[in-house]
DOBA-219995 format. One record per residue (C-alpha): residue in three letters; z negated, y, x negated; residue number from 1. Coordinates in steps of 0.1 Angstrom, whole numbers. Each point is the difference from the previous one (the first is absolute). Layout:
! residues N
ALA; Z; Y; X; NUM $
...
END
This chain:
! residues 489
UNK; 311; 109; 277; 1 $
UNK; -13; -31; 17; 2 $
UNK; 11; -19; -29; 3 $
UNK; -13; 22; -31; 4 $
UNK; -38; -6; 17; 5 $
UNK; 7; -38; 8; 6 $
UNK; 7; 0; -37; 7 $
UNK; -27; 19; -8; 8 $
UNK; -27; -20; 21; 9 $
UNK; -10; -22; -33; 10 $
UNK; -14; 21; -18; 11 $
UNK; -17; 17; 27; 12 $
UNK; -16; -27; 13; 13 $
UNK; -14; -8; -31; 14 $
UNK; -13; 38; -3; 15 $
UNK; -14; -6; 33; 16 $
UNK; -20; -33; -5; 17 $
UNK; -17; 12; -32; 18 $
UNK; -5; 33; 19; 19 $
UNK; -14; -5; 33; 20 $
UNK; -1; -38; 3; 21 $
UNK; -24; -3; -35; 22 $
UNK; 23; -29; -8; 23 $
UNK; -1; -2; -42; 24 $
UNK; 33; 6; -17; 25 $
UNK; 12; -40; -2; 26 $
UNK; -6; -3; 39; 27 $
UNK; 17; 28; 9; 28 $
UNK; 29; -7; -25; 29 $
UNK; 7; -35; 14; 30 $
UNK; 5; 14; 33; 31 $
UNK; 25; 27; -11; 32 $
UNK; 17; -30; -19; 33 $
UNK; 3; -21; 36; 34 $
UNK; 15; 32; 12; 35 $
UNK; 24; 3; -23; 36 $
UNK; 13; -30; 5; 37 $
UNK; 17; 0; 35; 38 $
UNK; 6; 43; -4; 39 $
UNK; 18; -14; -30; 40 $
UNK; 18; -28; 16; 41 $
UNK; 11; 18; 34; 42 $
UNK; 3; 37; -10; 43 $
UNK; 9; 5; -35; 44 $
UNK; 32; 20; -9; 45 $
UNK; 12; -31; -25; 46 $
UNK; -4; -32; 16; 47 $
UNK; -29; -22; -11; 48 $
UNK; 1; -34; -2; 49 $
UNK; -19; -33; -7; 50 $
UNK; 11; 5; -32; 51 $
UNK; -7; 37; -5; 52 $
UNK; -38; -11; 11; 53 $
UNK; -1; -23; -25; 54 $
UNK; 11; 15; -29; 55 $
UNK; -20; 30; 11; 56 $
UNK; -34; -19; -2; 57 $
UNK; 10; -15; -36; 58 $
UNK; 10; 34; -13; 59 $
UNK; -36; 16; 13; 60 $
UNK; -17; -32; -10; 61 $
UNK; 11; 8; -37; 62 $
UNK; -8; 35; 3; 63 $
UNK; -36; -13; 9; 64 $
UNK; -2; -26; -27; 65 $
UNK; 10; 24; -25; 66 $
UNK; -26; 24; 11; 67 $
UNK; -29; -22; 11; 68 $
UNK; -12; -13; -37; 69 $
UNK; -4; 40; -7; 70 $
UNK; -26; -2; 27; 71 $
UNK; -17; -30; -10; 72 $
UNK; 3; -4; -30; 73 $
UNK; -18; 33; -8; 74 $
UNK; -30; -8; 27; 75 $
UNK; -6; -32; -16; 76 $
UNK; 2; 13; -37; 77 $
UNK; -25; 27; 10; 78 $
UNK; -22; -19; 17; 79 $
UNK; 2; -27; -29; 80 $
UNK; -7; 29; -25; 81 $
UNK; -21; 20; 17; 82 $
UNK; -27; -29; 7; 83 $
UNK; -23; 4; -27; 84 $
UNK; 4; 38; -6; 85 $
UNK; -10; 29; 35; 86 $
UNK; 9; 32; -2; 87 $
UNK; -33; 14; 6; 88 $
UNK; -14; -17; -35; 89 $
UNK; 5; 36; -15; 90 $
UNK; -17; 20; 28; 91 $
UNK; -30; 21; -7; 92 $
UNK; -23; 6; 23; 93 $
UNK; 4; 39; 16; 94 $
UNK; -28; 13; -16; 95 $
UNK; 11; 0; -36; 96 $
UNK; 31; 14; 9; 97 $
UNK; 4; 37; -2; 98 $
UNK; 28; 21; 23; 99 $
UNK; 20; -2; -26; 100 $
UNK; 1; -37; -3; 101 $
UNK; -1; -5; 36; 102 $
UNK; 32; 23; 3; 103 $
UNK; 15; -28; -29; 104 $
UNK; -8; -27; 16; 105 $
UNK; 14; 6; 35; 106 $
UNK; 32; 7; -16; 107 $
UNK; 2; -27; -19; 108 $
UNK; -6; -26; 27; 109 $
UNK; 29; 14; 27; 110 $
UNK; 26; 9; -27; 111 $
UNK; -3; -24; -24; 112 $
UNK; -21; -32; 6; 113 $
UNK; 7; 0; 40; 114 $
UNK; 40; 0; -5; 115 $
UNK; 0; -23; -25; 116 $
UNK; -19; -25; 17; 117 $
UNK; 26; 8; 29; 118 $
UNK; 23; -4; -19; 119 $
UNK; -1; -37; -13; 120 $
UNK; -11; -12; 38; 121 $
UNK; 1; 26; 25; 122 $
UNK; -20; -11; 32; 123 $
UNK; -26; 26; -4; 124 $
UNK; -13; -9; -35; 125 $
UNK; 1; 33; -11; 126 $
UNK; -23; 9; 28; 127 $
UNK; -22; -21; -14; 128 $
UNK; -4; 9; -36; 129 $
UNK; -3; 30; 9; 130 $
UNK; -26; 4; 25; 131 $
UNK; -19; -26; -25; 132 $
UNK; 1; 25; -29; 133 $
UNK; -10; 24; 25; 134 $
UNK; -26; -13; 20; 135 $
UNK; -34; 9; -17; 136 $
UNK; 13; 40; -4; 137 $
UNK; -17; 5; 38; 138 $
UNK; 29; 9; 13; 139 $
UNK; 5; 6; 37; 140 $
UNK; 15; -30; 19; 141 $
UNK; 30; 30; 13; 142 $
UNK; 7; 10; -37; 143 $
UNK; 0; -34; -15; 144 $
UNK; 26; -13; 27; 145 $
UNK; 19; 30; -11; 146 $
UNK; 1; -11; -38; 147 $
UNK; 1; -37; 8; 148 $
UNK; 38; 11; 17; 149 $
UNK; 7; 24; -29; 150 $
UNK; 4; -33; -23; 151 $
UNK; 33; -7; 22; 152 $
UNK; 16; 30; -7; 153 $
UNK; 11; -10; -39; 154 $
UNK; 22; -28; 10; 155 $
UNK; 35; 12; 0; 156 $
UNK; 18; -35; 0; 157 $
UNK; -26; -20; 18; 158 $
UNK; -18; -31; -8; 159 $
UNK; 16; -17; -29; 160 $
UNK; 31; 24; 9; 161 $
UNK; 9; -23; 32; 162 $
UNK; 10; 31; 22; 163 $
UNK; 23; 11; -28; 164 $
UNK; 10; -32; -4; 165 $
UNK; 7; -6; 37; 166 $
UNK; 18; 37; 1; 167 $
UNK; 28; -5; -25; 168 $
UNK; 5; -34; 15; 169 $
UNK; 14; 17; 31; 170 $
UNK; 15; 31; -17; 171 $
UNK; 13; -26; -24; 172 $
UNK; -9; 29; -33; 173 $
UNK; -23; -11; -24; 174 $
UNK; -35; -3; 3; 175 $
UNK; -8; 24; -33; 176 $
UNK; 30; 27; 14; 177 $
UNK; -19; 2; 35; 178 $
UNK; -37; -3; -17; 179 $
UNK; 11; 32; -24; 180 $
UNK; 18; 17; 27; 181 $
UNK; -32; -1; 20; 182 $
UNK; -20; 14; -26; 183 $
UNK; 11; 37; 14; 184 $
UNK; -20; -4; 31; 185 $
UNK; -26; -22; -10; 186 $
UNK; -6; 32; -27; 187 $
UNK; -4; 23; 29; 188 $
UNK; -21; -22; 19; 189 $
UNK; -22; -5; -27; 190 $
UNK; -10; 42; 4; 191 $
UNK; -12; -6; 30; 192 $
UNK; -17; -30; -3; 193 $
UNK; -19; 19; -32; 194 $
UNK; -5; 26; 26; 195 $
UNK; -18; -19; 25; 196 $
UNK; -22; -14; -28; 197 $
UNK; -12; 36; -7; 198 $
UNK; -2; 6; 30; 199 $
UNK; -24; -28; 9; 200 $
UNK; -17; 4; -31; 201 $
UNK; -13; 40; 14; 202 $
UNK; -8; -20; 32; 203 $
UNK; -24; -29; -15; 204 $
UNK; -12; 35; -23; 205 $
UNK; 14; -18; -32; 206 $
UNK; 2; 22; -28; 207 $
UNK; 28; 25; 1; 208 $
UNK; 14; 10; -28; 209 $
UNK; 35; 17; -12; 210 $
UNK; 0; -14; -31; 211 $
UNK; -9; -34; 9; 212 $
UNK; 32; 7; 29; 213 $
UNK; 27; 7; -27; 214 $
UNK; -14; -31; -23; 215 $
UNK; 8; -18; 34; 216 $
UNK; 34; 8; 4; 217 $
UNK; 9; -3; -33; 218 $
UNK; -18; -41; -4; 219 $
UNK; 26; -1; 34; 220 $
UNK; 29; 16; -12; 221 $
UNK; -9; -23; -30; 222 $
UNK; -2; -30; 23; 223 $
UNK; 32; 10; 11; 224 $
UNK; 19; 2; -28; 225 $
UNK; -11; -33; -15; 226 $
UNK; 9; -20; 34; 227 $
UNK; 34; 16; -2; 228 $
UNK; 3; -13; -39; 229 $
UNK; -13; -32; 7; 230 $
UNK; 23; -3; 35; 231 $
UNK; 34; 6; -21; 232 $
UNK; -14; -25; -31; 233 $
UNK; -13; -28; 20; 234 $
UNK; 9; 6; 37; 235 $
UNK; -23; 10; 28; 236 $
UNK; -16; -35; 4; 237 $
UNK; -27; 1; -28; 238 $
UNK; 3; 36; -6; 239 $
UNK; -27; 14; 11; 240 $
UNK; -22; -23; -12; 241 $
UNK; 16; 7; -39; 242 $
UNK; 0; 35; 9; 243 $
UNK; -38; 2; 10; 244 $
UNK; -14; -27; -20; 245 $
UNK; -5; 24; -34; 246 $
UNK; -10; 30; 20; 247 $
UNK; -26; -19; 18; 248 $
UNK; -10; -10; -34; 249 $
UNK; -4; 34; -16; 250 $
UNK; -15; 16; 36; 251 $
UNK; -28; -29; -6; 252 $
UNK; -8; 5; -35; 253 $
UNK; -3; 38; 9; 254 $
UNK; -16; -2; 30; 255 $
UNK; -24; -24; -2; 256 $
UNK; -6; -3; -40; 257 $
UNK; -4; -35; 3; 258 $
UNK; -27; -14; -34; 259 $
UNK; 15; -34; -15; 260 $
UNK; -15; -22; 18; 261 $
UNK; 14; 13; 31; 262 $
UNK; 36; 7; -13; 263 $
UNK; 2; -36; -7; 264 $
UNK; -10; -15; 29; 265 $
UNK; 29; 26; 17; 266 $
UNK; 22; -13; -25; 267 $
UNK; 0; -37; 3; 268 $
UNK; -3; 8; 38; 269 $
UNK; 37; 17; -1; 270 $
UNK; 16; -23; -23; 271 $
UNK; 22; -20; 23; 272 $
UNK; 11; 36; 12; 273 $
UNK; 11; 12; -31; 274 $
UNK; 16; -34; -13; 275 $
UNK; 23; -1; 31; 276 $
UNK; 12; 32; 3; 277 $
UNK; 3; -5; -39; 278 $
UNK; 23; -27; 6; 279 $
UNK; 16; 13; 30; 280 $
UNK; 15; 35; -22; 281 $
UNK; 9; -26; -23; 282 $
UNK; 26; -19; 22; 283 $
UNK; 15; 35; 5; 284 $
UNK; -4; 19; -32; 285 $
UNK; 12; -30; -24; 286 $
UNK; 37; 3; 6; 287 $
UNK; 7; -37; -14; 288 $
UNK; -33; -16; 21; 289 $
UNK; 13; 16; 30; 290 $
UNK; 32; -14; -2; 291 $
UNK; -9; -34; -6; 292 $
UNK; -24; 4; 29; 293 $
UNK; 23; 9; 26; 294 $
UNK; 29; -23; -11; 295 $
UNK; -23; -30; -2; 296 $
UNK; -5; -4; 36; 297 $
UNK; 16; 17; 25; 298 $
UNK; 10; -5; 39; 299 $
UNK; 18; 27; 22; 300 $
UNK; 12; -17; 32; 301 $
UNK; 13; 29; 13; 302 $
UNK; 23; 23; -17; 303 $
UNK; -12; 32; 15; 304 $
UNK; -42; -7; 2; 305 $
UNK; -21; -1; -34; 306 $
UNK; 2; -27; -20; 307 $
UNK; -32; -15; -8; 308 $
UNK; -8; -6; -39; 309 $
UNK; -30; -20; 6; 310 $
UNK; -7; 7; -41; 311 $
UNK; 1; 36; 4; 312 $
UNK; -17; 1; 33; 313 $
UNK; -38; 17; -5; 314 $
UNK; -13; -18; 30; 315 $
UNK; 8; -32; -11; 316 $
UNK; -16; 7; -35; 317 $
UNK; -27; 17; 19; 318 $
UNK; -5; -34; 11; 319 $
UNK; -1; -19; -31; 320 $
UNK; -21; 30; -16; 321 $
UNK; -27; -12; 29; 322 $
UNK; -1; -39; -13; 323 $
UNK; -1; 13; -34; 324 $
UNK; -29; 17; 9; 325 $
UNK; -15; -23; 21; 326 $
UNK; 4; -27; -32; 327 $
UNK; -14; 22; -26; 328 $
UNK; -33; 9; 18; 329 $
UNK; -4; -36; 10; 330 $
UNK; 0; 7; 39; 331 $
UNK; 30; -17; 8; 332 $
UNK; -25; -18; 23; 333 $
UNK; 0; 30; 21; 334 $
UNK; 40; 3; 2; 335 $
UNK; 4; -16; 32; 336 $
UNK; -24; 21; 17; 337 $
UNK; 15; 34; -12; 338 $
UNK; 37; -12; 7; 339 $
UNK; -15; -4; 38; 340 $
UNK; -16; 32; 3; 341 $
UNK; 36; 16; -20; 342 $
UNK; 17; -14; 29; 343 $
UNK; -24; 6; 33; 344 $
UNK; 2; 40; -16; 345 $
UNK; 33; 0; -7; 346 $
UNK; 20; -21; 23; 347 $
UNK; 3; 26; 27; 348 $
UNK; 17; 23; -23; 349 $
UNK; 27; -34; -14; 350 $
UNK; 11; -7; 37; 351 $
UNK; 4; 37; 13; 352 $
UNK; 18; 4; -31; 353 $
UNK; 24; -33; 11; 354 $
UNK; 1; 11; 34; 355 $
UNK; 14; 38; -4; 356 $
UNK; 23; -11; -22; 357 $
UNK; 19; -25; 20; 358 $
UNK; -1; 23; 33; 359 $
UNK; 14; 24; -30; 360 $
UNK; 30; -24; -7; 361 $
UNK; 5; -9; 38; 362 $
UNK; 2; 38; 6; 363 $
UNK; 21; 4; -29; 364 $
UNK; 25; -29; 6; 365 $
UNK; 0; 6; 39; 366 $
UNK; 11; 32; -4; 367 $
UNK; -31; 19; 14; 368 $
UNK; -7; 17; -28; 369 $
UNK; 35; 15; -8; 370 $
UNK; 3; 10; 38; 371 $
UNK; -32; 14; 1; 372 $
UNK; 7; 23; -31; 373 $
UNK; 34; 9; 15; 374 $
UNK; -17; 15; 33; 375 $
UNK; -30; 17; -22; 376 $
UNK; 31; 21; -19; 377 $
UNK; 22; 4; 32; 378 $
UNK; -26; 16; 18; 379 $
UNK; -21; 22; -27; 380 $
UNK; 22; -1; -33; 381 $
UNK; -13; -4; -34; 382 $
UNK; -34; 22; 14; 383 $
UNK; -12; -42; 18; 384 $
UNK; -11; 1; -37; 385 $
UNK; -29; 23; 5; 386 $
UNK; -16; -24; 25; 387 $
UNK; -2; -30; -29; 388 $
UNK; -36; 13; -10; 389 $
UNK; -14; 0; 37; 390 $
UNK; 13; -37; 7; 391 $
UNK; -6; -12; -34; 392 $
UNK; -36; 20; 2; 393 $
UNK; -14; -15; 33; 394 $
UNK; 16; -32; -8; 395 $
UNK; -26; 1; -35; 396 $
UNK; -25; 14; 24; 397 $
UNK; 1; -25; 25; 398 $
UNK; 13; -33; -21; 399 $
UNK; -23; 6; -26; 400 $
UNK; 26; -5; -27; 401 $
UNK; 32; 16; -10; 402 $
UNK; 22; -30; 2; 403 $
UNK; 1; 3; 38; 404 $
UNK; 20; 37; -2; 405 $
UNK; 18; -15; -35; 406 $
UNK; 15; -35; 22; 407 $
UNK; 7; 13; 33; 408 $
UNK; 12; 36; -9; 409 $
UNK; 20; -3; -32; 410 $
UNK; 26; -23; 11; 411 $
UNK; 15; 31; 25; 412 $
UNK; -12; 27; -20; 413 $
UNK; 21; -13; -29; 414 $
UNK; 30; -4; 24; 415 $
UNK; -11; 37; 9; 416 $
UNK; 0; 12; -34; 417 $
UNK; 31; -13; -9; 418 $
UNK; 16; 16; 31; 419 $
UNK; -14; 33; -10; 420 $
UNK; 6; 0; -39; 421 $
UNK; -41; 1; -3; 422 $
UNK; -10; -20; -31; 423 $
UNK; -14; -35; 7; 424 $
UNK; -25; 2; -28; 425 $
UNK; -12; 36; 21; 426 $
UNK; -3; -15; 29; 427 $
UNK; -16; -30; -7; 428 $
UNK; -29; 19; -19; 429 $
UNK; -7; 21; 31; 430 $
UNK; -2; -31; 15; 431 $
UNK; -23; -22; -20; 432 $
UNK; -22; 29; -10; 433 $
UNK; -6; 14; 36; 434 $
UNK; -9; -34; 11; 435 $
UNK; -18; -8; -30; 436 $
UNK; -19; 37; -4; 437 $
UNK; -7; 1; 37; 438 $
UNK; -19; -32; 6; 439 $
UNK; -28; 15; -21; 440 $
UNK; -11; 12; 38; 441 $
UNK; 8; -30; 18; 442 $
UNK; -30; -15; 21; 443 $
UNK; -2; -31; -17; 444 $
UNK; -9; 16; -33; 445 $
UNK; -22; 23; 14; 446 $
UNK; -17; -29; 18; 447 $
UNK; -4; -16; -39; 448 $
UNK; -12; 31; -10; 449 $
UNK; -30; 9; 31; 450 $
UNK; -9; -40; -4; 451 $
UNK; -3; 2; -39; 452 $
UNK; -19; 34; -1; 453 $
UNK; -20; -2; 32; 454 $
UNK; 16; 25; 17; 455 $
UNK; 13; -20; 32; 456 $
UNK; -14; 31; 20; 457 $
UNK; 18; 26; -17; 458 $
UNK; 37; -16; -1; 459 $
UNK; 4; 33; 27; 460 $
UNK; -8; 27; -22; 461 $
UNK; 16; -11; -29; 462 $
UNK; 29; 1; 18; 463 $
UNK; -5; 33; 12; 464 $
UNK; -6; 8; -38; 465 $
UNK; 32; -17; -12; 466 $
UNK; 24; 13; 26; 467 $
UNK; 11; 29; -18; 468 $
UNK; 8; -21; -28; 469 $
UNK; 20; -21; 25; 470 $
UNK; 23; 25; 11; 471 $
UNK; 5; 15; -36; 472 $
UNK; 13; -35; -10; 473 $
UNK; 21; -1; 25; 474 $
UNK; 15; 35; -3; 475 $
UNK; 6; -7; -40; 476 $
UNK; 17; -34; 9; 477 $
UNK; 20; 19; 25; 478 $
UNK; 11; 28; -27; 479 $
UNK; 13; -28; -18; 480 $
UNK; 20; -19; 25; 481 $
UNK; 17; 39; 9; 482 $
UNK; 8; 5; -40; 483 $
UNK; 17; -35; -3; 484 $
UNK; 24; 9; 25; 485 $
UNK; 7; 33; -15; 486 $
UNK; 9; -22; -32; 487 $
UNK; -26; 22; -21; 488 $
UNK; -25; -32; -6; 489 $
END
């Protein structure tokens, strides 16, 4: 016993320090990493040596640069391509919008524009297109905080797909199987989150309607069913953004029945989007361009980690799709400026990202993580499964991010699975998508939220409000993580 919570101390420090301590996620994840270390060295069942440490920080080091252009390169292309076109350009003001078009526009900023921002950056971006194409509708600082976190709730694979990314990397499946595989809960999920809408939408006294309701589910069921097309064509790293690019297209030109003028302005504005994710479907769809792509250049260092096709990566064309940009509206002048502000938002998210995933390897190649997955099934069996969405949940919650619950609990769990003939593609999609789903109520979003809506005072009661919704995530999560060890999922 005193061993399995040595073991375990990692990651609860780190849950700890982001918890109680206020330390942000990198802070906190350095000190679980200096943990690790000597736990590692002097208590692991395989011993580790200078060696092990060593190859263990190269191995998460490439896991991190494989990952890390993901996260920058789509800040830095959205920042690039966003700088002469806001979201709020097609706001009208409140008055000349009837119920009717009020009802529209709400759900077109949390479940279309808001993820897809997300989407290509993460870091709160959403948040902010949304609450911009919401601002002048007089909302109520509670019930705008509520629909500026709604617009995190569409983002099944993360940012640019990184959690995905960084789950089959430790489950060693592929990144589309695991993405597809978590389509099941993330479809479930999606019910409530409608539900919630609604359900804030009778509180702000929003028009209610039935009909309006079921054209609701179906845009989402909709939604749905292209993400899943566009996951198994092009892979979950660009496909949302293909998925939602022509329904955001079509929900415009209905909605808002732009005149000419206006639809070219929007036009030229979106360009760079559509001739990159143009491109992108291309390198995956064109059977002969892909395979000249990924043969051209290629490095895999280690036999069992991803190997990085830098001419297939989307991050890295992500990147060049920003100095395009940057060239063709003559503001290359500016470059320098948004590559610092890319970095200063996004760097906290690169090193937490290199820092779990070597304490991952040091676990993994001390030992830890086997030994901790052995004493999990010794003592409860294959039912330690059920408790994947309450770790993986309140790490979301308290981490901010999903990768925390995807690096620190996979490696075990996957050892658990294997022990307990549990698919590895059902486990890690109760993983990723309760640490994912879940940190929509983490307090650092709901701080982005009260600061962006002025509702600083009311962070309280929206909590209140949301709690239900809280626990009913957590109880569908949970009904997942029972039916994958009854093999029925």
């Amino acid at each position: 016993m005193h061993s399995y919570l040595l073991w375990a101390t990692p990651t609860l420090v780190v849950a700890l320090a982001i918890a109680f301590l206020k330390w942000n996620a990198t802070r906190a994840a350095l000190l679980g990493l200096a943990l690790t270390v000597p736990i590692a060295f002097f208590t692991g069942p395989i011993p580790f040596s200078l060696d092990k440490l060593a190859e263990s920080l190269l191995r998460g080091s490439w896991i991190g640069g494989t990952i890390a252009p993901y996260i920058l390169g789509g800040l830095l292309f959205w920042r690039v391509a966003s700088s002469k076109h806001a979201l709020d350009d097609a706001d009208a003001p409140a008055a000349e919008l009837d119920p009717h078009a009020r009802r529209r526009r709400l759900f077109f900023a949390c479940f279309l524009v808001g993820p897809f921002a997300e989407s290509a950056t993460g870091f709160g971006v959403g948040m902010v297109g949304t609450v911009m194409m919401l601002r002048h509708l007089g909302l109520a600082p509670r019930h705008l905080m509520v629909f500026a976190l709604l617009s995190q709730t569409f983002i099944p694979w993360g940012a640019m797909s990184s959690g995905t990314l960084l789950g089959a990397t430790y489950l060693r499946v592929s990144p589309t199987d695991l993405a597809l595989y978590s389509s099941v809960p993330v479809a479930s999920l999606m019910l409530l989150w409608l539900t919630l809408f609604w359900a804030t939408l009778r509180q702000a006294n929003e028009n209610i309607s039935l009909a309006e309701c079921g054209w609701e589910l179906l845009w989402v069921a909709a939604s749905l069913a292209s993400l899943v097309a566009c996951t198994y064509l092009l892979g979950p790293e660009t496909a949302l953004l293909a998925a939602f690019s022509p329904l955001i297209i079509v929900r415009y030109l209905v909605d808002e029945r732009p005149n000419g003028q206006a639809l070219r302005q929007r036009a030229i504005a979106c360009l760079p989007y559509g001739l990159i994710i143009g491109w992108l479907a291309a390198t995956r769809l064109i059977a002969g361009l892909r395979d000249w792509l990924s043969t051209l250049v290629f490095f895999r260092p280690f036999p069992d980690l991803p190997m990085l096709l830098p001419l297939m990566h989307s991050g890295l064309w992500f990147l060049v799709a920003a100095l395009l940009t940057a060239a063709f509206r003559k503001r290359t002048h500016t470059l320098k400026g948004e590559i610092v502000a890319s970095w200063s938002t996004g760097k906290q998210a690169v090193w937490t990202v290199f820092l779990f995933a070597i304490m991952a390897e040091m676990l993994n190649k001390s030992g830890i993580a086997q030994g901790l997955a052995h004493g999990l099934f010794a003592a409860l069996g294959p039912d330690a499964m059920v408790l994947t969405p309450v770790l993986a949940g309140a790490l979301g919650i308290i981490a901010n991010t999903g990768n925390a619950g995807n690096s620190l609990l996979l490696p075990p769990l996957s050892t658990l699975a294997a022990q307990a003939g549990i698919s590895l593609l059902a486990t890690g999609a109760v993983v990723h998508v309760s640490g994912l789903a879940l940190g929509f109520f983490s307090p650092v979003r709901m701080s982005i939220a009260a600061k962006l809506s002025h509702g600083a005072a009311q962070e309280r009661s929206v909590y209140l409000f949301l709690l239900p919704f809280a626990l009913a995530a957590f109880a569908v999560m949970t009904c997942f993580a029972w039916l994958s060890t009854m093999q029925t999922w």
